[in-house]
N, CA, C and O atoms as a MOPAC input file, in Angstrom:
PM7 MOZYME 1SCF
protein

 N     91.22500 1   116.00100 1   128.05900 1
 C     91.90600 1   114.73400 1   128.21500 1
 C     92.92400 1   114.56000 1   127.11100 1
 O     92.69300 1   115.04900 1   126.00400 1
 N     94.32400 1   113.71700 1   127.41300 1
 C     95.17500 1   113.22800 1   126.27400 1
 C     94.52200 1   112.54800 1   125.60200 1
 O     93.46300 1   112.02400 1   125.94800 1
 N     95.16900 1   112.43300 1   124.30600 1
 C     94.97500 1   111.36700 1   123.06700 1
 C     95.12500 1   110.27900 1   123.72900 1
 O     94.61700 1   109.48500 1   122.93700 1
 N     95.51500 1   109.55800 1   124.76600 1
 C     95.96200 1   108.32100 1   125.27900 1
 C     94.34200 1   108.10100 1   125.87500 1
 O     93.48500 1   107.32500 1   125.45300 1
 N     94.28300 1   108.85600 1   126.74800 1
 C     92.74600 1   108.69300 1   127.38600 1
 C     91.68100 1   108.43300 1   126.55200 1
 O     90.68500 1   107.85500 1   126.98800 1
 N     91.76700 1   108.77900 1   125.44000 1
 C     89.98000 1   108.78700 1   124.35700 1
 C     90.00900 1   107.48400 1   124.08500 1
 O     90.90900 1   106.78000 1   123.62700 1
 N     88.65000 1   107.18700 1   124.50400 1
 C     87.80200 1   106.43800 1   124.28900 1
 C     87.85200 1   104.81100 1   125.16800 1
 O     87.21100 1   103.79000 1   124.92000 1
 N     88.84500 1   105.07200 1   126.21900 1
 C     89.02600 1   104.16700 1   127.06200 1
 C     88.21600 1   103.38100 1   127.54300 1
 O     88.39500 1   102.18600 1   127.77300 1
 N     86.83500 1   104.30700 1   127.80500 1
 C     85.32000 1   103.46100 1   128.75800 1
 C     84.87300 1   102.88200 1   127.50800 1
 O     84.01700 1   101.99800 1   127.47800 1
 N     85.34200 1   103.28300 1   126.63600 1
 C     84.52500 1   101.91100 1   125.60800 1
 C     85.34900 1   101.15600 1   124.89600 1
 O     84.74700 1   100.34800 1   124.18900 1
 N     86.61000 1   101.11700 1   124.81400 1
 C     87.44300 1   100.09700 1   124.23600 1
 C     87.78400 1    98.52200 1   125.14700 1
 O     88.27500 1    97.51700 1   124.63300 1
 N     87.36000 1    98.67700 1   126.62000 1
 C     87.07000 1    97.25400 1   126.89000 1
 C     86.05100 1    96.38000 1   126.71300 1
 O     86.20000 1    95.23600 1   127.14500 1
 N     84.69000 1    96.79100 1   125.97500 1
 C     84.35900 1    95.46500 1   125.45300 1
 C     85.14500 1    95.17900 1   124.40500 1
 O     85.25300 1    93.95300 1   124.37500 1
 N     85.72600 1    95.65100 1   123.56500 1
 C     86.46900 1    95.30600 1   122.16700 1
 C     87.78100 1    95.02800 1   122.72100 1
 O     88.51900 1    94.46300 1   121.91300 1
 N     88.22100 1    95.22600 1   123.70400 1
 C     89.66900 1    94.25100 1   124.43800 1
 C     89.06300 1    92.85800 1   124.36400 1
 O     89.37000 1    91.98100 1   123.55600 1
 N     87.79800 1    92.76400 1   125.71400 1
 C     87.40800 1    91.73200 1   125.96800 1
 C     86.95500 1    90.93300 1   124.13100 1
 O     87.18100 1    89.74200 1   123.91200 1
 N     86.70500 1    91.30900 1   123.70000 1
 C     86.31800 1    90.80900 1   122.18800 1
 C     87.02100 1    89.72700 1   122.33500 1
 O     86.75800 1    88.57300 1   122.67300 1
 N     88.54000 1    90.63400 1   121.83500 1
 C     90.09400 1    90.17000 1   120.81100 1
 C     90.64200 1    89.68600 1   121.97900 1
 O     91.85100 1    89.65800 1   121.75000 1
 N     90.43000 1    89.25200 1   123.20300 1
 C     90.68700 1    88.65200 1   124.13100 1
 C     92.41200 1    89.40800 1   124.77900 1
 O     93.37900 1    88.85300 1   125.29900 1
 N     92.24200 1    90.32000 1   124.55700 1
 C     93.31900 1    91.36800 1   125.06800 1
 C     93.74500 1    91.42700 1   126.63300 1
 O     92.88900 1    91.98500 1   127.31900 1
 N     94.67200 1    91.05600 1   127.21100 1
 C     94.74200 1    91.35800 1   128.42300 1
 C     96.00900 1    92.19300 1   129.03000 1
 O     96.94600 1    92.18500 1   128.23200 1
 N     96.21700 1    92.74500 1   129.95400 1
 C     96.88700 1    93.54600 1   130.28600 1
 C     98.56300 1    93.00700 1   130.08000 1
 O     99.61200 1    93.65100 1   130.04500 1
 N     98.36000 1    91.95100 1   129.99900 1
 C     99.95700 1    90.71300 1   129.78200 1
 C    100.21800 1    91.13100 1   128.88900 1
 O    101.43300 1    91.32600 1   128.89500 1
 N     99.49000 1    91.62900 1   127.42500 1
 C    100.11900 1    91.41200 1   126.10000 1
 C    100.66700 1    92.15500 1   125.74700 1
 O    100.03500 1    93.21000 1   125.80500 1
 N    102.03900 1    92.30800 1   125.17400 1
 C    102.21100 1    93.01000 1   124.83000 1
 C    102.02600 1    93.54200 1   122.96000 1
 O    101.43300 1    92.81300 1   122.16500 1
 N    102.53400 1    94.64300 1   122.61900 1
 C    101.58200 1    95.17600 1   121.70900 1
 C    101.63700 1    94.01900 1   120.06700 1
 O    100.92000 1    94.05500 1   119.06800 1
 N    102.62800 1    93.24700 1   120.36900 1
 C    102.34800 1    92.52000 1   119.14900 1
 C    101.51200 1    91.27800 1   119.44200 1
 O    100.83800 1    90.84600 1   118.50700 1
 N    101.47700 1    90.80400 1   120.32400 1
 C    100.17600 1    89.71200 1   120.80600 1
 C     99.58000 1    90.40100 1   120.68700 1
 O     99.03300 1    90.07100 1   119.63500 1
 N     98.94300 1    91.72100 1   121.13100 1
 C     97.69000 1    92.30200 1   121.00000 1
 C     97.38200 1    92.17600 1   119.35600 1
 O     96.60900 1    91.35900 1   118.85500 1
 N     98.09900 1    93.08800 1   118.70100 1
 C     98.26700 1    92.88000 1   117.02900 1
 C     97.69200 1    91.76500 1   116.43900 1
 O     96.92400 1    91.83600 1   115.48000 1
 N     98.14200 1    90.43200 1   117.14300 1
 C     98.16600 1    89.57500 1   116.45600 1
 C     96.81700 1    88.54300 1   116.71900 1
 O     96.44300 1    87.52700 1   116.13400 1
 N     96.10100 1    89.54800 1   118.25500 1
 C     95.07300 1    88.71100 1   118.39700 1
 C     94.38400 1    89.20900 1   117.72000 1
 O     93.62600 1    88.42300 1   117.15100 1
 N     94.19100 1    90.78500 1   117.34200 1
 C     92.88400 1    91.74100 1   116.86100 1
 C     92.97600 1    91.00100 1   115.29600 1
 O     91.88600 1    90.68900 1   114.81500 1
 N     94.56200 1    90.61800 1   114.24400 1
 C     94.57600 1    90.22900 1   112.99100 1
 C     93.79700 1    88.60800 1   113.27000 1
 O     93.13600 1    88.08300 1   112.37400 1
 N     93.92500 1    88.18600 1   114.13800 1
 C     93.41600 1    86.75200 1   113.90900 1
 C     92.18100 1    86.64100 1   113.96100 1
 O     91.59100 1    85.86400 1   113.21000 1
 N     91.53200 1    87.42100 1   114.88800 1
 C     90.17500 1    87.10700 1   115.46300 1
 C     89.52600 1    88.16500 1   114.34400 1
 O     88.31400 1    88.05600 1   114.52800 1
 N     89.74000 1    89.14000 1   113.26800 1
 C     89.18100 1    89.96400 1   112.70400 1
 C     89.15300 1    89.44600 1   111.25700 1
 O     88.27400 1    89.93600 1   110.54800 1
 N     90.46800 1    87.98200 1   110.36600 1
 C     90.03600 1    87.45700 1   109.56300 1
 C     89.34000 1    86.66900 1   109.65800 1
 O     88.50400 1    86.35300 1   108.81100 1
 N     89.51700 1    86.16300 1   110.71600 1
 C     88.52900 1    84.63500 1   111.16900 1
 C     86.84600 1    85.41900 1   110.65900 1
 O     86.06800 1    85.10200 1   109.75900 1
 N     86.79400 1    86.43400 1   111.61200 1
 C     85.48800 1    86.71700 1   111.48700 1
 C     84.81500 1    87.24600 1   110.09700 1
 O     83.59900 1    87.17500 1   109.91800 1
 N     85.87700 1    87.87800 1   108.95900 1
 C     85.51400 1    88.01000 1   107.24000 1
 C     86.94700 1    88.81300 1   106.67000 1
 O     87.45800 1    89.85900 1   107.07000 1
 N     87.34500 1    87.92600 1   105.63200 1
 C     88.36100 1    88.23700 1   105.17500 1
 C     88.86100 1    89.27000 1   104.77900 1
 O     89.99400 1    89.64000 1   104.46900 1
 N     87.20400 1    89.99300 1   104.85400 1
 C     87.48600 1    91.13300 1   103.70200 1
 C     87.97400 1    92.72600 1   105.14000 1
 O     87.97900 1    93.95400 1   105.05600 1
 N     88.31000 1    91.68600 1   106.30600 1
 C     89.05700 1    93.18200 1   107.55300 1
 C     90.41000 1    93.29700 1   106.80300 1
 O     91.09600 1    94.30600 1   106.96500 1
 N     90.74400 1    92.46700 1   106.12900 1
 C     92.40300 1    92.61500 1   105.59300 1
 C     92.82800 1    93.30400 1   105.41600 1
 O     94.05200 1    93.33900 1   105.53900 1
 N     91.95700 1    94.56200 1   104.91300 1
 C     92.41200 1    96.00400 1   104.19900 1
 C     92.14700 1    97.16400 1   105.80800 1
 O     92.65900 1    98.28100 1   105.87900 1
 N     91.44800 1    96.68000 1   106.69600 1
 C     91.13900 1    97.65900 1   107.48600 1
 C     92.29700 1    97.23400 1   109.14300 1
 O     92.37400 1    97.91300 1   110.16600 1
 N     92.81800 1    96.28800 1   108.91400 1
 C     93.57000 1    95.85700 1   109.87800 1
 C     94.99300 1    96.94400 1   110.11400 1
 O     95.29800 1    97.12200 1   111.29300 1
 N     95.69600 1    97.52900 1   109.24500 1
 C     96.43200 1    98.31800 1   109.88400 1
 C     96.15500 1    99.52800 1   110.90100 1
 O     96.96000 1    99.84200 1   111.77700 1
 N     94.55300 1   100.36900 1   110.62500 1
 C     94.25200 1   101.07600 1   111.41900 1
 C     93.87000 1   100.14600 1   112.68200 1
 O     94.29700 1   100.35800 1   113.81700 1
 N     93.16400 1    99.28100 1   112.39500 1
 C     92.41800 1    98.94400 1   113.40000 1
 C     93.34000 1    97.86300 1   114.71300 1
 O     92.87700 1    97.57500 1   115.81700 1
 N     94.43300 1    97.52000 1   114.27600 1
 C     95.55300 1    96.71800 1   115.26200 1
 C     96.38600 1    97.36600 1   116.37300 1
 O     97.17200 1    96.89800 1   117.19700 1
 N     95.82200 1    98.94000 1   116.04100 1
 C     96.26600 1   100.04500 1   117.00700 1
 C     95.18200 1   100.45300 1   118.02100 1
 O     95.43100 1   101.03400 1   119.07700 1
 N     93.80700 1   100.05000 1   117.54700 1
 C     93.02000 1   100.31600 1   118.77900 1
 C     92.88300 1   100.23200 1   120.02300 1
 O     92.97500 1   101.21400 1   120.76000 1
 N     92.57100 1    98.67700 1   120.55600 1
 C     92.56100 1    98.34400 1   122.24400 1
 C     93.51000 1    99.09400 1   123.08800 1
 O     93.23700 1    99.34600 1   124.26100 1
 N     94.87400 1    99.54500 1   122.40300 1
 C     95.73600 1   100.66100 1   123.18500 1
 C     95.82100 1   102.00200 1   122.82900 1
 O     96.19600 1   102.98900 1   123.46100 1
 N     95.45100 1   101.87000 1   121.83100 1
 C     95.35400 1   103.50100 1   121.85100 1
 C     96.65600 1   104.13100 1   121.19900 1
 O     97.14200 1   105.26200 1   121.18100 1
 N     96.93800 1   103.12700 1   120.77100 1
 C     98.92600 1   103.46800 1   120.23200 1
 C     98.72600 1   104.36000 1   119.07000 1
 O     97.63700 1   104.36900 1   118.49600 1
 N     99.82500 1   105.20100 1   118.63700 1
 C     99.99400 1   105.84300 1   117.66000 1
 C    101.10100 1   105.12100 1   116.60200 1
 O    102.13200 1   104.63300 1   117.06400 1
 N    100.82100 1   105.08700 1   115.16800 1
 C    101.78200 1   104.17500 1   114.52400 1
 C    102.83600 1   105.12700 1   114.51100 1
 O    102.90600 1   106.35300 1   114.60300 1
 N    104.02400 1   103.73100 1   114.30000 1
 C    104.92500 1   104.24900 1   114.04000 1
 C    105.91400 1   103.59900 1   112.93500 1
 O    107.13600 1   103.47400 1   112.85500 1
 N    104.73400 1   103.21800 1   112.06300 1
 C    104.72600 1   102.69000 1   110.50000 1
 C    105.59900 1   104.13200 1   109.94500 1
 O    105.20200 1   105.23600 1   110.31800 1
 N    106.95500 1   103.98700 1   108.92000 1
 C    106.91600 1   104.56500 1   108.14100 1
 C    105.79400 1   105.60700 1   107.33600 1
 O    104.62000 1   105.27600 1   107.50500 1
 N    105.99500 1   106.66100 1   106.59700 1
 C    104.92900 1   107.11000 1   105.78400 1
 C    103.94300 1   108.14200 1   106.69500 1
 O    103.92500 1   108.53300 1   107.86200 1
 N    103.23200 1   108.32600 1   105.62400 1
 C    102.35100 1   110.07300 1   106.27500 1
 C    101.09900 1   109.40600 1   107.18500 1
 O    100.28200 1   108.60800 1   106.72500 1
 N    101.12000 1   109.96300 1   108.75300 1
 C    100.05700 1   108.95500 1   109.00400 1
 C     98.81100 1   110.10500 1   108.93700 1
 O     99.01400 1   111.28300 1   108.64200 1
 N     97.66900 1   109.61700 1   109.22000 1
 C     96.49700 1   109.94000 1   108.70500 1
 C     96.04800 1   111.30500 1   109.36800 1
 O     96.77000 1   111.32800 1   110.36500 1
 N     95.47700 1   112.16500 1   109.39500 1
 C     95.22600 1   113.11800 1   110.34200 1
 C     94.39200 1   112.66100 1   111.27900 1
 O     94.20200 1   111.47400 1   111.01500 1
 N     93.70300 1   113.01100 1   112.37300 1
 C     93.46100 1   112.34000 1   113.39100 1
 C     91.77300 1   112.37500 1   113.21100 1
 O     91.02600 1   111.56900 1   113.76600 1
 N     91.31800 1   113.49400 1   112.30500 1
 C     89.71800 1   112.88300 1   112.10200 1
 C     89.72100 1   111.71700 1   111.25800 1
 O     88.93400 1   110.81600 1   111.54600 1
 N     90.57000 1   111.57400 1   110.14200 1
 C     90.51400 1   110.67100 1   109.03300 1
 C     90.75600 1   109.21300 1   110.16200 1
 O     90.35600 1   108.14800 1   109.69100 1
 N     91.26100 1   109.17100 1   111.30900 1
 C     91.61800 1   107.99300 1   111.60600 1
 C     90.35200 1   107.99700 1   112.94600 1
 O     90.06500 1   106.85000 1   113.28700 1
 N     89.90600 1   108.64800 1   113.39700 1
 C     88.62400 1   108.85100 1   113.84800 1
 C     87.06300 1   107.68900 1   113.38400 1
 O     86.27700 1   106.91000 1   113.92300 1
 N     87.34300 1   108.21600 1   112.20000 1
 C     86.50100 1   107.51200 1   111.24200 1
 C     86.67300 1   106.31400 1   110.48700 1
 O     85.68100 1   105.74400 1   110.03300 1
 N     87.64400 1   105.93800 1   110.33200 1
 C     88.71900 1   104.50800 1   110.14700 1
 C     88.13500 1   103.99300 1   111.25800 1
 O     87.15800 1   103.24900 1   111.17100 1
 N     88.69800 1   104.35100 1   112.45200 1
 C     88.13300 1   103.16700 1   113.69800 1
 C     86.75800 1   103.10800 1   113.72200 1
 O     86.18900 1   102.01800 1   113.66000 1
 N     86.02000 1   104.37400 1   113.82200 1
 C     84.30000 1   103.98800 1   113.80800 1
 C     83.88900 1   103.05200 1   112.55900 1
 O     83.07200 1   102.16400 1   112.80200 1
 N     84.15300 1   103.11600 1   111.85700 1
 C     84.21200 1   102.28100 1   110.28300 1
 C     84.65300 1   100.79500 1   111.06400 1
 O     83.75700 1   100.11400 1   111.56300 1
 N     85.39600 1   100.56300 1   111.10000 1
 C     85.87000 1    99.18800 1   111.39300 1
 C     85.16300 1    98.38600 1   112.61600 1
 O     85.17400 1    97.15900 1   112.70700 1
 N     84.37900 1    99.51100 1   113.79700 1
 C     84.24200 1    98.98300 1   114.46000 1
 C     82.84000 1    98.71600 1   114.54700 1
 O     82.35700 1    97.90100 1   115.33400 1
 N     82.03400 1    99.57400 1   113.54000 1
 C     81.09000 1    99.14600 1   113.01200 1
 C     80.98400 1    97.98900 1   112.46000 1
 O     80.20200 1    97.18300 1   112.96500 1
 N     81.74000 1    97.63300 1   111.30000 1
 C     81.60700 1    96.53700 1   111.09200 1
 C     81.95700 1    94.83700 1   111.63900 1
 O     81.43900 1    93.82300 1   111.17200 1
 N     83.38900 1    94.94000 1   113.19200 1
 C     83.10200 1    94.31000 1   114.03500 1
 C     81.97600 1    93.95600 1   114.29100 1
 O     81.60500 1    92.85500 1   113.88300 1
 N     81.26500 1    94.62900 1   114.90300 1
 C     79.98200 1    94.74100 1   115.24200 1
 C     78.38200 1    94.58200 1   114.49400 1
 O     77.22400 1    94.63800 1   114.90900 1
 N     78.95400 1    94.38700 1   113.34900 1
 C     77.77900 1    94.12400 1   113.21800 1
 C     78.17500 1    92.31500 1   112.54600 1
 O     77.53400 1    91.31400 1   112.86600 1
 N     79.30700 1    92.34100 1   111.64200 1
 C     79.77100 1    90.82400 1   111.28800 1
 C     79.49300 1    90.30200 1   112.50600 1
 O     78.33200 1    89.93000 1   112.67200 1
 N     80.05900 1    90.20900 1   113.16800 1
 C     79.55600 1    89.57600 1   115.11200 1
 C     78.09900 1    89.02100 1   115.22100 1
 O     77.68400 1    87.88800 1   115.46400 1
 N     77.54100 1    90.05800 1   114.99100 1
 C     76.20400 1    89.84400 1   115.53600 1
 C     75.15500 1    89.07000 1   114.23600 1
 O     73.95400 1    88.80500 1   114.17700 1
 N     76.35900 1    88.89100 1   113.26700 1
 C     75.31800 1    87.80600 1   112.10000 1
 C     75.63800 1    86.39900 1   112.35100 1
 O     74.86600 1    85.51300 1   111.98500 1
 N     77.05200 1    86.07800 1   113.13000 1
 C     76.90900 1    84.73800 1   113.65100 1
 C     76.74500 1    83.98700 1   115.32400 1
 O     76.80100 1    82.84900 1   115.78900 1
 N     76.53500 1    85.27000 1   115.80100 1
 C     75.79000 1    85.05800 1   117.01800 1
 C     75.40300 1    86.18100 1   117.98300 1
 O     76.13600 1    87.16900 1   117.92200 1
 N     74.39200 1    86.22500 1   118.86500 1
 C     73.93200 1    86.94300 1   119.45500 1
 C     75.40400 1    87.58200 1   120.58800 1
 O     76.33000 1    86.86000 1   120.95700 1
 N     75.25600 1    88.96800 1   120.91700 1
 C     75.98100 1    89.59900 1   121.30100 1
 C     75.19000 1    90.06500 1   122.56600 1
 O     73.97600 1    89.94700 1   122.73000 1
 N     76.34200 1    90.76400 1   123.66600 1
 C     75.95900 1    91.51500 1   124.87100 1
 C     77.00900 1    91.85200 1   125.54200 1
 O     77.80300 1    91.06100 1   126.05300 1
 N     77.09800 1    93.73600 1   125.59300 1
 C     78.25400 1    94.56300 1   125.59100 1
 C     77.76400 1    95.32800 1   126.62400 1
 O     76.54800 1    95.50800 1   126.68800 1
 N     78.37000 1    95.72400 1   127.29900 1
 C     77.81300 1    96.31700 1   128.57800 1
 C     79.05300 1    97.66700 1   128.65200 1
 O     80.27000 1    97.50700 1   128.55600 1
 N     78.52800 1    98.61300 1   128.79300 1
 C     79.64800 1    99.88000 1   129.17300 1
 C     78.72500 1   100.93000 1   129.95300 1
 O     77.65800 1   101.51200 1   129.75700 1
 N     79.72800 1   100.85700 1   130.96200 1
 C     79.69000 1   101.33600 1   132.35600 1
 C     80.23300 1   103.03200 1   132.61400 1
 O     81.35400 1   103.53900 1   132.58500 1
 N     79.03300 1   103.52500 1   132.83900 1
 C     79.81800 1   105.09400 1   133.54900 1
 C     79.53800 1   105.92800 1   132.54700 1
 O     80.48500 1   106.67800 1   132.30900 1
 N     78.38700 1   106.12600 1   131.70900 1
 C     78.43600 1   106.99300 1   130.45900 1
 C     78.80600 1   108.32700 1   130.82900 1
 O     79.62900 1   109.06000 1   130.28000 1
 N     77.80700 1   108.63400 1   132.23100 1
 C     78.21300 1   109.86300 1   133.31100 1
 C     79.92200 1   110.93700 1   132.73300 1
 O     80.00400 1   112.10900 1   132.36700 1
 N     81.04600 1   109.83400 1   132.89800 1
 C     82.17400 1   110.11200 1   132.53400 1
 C     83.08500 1   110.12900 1   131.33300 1
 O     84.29100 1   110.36000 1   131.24600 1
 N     81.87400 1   109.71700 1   130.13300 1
 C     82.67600 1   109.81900 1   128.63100 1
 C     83.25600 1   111.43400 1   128.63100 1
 O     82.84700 1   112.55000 1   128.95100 1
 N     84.27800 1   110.90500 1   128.15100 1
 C     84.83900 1   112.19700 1   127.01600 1
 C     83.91900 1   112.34800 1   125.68000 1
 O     82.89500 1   111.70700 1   125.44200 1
 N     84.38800 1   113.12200 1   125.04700 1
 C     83.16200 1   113.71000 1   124.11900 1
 C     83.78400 1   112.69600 1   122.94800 1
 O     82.88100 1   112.34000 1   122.19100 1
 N     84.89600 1   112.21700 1   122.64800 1
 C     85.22900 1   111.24600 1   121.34100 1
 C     84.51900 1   109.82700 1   122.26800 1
 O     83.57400 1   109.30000 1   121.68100 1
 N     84.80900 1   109.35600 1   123.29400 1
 C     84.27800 1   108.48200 1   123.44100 1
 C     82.50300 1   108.59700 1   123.15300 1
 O     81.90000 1   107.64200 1   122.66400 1
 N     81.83000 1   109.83700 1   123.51400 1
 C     80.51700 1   109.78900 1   123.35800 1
 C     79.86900 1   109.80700 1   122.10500 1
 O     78.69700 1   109.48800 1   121.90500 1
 N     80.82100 1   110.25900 1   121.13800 1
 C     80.52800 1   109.83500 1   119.90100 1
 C     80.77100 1   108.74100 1   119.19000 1
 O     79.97900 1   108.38300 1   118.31900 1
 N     82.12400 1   107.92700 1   119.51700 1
 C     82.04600 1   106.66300 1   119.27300 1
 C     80.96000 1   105.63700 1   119.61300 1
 O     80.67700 1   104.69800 1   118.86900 1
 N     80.32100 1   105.90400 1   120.89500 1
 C     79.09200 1   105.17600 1   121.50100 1
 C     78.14800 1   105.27500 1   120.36400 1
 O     77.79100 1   104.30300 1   119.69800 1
 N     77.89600 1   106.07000 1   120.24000 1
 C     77.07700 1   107.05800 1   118.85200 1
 C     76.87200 1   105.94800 1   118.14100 1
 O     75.87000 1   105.23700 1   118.05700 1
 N     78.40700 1   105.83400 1   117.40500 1
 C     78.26000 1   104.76900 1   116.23000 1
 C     77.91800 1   103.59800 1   116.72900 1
 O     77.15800 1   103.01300 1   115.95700 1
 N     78.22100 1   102.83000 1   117.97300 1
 C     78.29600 1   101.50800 1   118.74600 1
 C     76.44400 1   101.28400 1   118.49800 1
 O     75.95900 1   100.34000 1   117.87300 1
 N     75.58200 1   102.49500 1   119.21500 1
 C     74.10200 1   102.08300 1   119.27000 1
 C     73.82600 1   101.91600 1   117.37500 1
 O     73.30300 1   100.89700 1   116.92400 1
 N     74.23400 1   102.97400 1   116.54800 1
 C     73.50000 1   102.49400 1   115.47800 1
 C     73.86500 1   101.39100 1   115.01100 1
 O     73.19000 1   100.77300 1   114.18700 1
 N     74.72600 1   101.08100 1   115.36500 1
 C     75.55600 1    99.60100 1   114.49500 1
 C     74.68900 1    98.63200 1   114.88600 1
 O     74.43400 1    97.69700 1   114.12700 1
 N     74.10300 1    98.74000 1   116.17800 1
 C     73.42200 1    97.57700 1   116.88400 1
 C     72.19100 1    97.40000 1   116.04000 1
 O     71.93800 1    96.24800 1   115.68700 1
 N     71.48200 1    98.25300 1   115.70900 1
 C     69.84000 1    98.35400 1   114.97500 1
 C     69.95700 1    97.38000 1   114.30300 1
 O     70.92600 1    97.18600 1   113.57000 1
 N     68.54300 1    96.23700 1   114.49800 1
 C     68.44100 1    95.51000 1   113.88500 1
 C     68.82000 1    94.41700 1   113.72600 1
 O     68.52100 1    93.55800 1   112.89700 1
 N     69.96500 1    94.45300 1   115.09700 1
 C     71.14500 1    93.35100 1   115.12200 1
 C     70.52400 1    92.47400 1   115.96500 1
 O     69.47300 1    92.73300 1   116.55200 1
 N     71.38000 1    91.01500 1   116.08900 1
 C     70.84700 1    90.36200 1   117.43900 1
 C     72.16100 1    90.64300 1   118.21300 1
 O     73.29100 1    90.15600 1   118.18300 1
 N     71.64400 1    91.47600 1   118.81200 1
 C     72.83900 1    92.22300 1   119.41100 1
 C     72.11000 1    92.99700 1   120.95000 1
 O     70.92700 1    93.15700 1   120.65200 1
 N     72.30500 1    93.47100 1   122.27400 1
 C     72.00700 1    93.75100 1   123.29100 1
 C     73.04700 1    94.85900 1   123.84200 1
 O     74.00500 1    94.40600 1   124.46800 1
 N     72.97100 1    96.22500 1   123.68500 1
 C     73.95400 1    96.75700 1   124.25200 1
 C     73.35900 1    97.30700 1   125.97800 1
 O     72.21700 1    97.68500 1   126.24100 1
 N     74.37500 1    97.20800 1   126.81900 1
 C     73.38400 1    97.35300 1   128.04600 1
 C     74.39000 1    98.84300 1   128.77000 1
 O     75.58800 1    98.64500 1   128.97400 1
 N     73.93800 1    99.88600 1   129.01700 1
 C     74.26500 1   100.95100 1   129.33900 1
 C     73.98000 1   101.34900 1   130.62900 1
 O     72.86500 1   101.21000 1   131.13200 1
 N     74.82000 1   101.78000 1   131.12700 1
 C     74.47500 1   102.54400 1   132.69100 1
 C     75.31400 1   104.16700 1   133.11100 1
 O     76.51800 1   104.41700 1   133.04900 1
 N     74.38700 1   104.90100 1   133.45500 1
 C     74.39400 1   106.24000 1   133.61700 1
 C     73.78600 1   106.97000 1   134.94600 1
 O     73.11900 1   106.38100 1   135.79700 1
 N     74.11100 1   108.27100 1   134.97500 1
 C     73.65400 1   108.80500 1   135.94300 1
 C     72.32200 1   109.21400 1   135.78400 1
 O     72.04900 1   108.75500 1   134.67600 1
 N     71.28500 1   109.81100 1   136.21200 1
 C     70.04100 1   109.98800 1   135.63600 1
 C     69.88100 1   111.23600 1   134.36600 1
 O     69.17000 1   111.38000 1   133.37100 1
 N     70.97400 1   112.00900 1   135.03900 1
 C     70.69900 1   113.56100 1   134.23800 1
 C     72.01300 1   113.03900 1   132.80200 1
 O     72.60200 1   113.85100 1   132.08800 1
 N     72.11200 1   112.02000 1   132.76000 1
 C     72.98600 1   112.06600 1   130.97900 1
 C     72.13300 1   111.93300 1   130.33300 1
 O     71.13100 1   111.35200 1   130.75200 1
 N     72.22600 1   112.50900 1   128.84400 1
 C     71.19500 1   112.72200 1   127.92000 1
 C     72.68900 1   112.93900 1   127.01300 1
 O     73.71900 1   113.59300 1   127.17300 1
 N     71.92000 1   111.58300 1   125.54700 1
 C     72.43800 1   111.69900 1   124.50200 1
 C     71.36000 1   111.63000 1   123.09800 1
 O     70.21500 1   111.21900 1   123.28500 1
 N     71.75200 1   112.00800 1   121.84800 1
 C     70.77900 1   111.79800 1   120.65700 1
 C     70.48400 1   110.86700 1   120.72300 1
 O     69.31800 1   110.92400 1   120.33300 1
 N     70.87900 1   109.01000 1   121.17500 1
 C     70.60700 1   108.15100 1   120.75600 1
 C     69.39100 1   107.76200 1   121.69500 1
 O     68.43700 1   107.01100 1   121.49200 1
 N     69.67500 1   108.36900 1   122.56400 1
 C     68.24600 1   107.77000 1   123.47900 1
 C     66.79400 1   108.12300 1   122.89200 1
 O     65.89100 1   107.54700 1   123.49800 1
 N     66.46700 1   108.78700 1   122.04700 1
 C     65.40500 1   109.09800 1   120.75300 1
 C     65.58200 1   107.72100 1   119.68800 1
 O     64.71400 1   107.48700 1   118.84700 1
 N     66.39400 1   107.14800 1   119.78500 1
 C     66.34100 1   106.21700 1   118.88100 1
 C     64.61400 1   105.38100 1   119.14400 1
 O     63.98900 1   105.68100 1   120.16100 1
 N     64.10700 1   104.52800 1   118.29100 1
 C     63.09000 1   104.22900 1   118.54400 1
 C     63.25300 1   102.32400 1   119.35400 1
 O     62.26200 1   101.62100 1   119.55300 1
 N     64.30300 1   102.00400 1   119.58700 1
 C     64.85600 1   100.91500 1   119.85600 1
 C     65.39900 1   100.99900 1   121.35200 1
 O     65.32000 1   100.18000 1   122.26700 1
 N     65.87000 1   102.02900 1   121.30200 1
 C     66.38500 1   102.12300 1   122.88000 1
 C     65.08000 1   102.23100 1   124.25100 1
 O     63.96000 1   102.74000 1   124.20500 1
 N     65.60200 1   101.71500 1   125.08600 1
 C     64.47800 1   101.30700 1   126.25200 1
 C     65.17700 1   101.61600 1   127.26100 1
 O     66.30600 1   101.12800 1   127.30600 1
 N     64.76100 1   102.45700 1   128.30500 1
 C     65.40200 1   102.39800 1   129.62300 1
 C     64.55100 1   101.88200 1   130.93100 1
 O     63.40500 1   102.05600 1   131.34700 1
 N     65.74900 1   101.13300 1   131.37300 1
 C     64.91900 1   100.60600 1   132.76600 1
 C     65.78000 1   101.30900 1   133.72100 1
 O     66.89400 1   101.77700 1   133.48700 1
 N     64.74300 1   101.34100 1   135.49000 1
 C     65.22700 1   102.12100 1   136.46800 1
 C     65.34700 1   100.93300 1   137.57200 1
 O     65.77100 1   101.18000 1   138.70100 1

């Protein structure tokens, strides 16, 4: 798959988050992910340039050396960890992503980070798959599957 495609099946709950819709264009988007990400702790201030490129998938085109693409890999799991878990200290959460069947392998590792972030959280992630997907996290001691 292109760089455009990764991680698509899981970047609409975090559209739906930042209230992203297909109308916006990329500086409304920008400007919802900066609003709704200080609101939620001041201290995203420093993580907001990587992270205002997510819901699309855009590549900057900021001046300067941009990051190599694991280093920014880990920038977004970083940030979106902590979405996720700031979230879930001022209210209960429930994220639903559909079709695990069809992740790409960056999306299946981003999921990765999505379940541990949840531990412990009041937080509900609700997953649906084909029978034969199998990932590490389903060993987690938290995860439960119903049929």
């Amino acid at each position: 798959m292109g760089a455009i495609f990764r991680f698509l099946p899981i970047l609409e709950p975090f559209r739906a988050y930042f209230g992203i819709t297909l109308e916006d264009d990329e500086r409304s988007a920008r400007e919802k992910i900066a609003g709704r990400m200080l609101l939620l702790d001041q201290s995203f201030g420093e993580a907001l340039p990587g992270a205002v490129r997510l819901p699309r998938g855009e590549r900057s085109t900021a001046p300067g050396a941009a990051p190599r693409p694991e280093a920014r890999q880990r920038q977004l799991f970083g940030v979106m960890r902590r979405v996720i878990q700031s979230v879930s200290e001022t209210q209960p959460t429930v994220t639903l992503v559909e079709d695990l069947h069809w992740l790409d392998a960056a999306s299946a590792e981003f999921l990765e980070h999505m379940v541990d972030a949840r531990a412990g959280r009041r937080s509900l992630l609700l997953l649906n798959f084909r029978l034969e997907y199998r990932a590490e996290w389903m060993q987690k001691s938290w995860y439960r599957r119903s049929r």
